[in-house]
N, C-alpha and C positions, 0 to 999 in steps of 0.2 A: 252483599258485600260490594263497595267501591272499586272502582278500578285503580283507585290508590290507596285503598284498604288492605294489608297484607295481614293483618293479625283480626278472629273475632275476639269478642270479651271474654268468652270461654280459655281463650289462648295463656292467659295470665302464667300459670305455673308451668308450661315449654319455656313462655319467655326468660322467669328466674332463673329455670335449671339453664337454659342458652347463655344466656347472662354469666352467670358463675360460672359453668366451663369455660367459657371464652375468657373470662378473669383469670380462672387458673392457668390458663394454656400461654394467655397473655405475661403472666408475671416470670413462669418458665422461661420464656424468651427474652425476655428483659433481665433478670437475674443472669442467666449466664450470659449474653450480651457485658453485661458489666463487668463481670469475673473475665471476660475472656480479653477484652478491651484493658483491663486493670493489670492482669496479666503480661499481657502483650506492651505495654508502657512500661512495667517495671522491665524488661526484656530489651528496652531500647528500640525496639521494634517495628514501634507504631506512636505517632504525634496525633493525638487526639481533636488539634485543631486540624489535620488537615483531613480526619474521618467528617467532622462537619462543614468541613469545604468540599466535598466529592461530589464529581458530577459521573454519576454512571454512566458506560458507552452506550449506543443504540442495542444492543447484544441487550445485554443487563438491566437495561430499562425494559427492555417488553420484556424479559422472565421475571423483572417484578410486577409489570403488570396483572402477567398471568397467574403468575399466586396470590396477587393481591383480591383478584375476582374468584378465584377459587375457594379463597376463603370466606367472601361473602355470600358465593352462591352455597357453601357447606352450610353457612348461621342462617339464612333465608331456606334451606331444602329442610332445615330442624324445625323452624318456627310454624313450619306451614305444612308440615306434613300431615296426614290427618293419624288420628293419634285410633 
């Protein structure tokens, strides 16, 4: 294996199943993202142009950073685990 090889050929069916989970868990978050944002607008609430004008504080940018890596080191510790 490469030092930029993460997957062998044998890997194929981790990938699918990583794949599809990460689809499903993906569309979870998306779905209710939308209901809750839809929600939240009919409620007066919340202006959905200024949810895509938001610039997160320093605080809130590194806690997304760090779920952001969290979650890529979860889909890279699946693909690579030995099975």
């Amino acid at each position: 294996m490469t030092k930029d090889q993460v997957l062998q050929a044998t890997d194929i069916d981790r990938l699918g199943q990583a794949l599809i989970n990460l689809t499903k868990e993906l569309w979870i978050v998306k779905d209710r993202q939308r209901v809750l944002e839809a929600a939240l607008a009919d409620a007066e609430l919340l202006d959905k142009i200024a949810i895509a004008a938001y610039q997160p504080d320093e605080t809130l940018a590194t806690e997304l950073k760090t779920e952001r890596q969290k979650l890529i080191d979860g889909v890279i510790n699946v693909l690579t685990a030995t099975p």
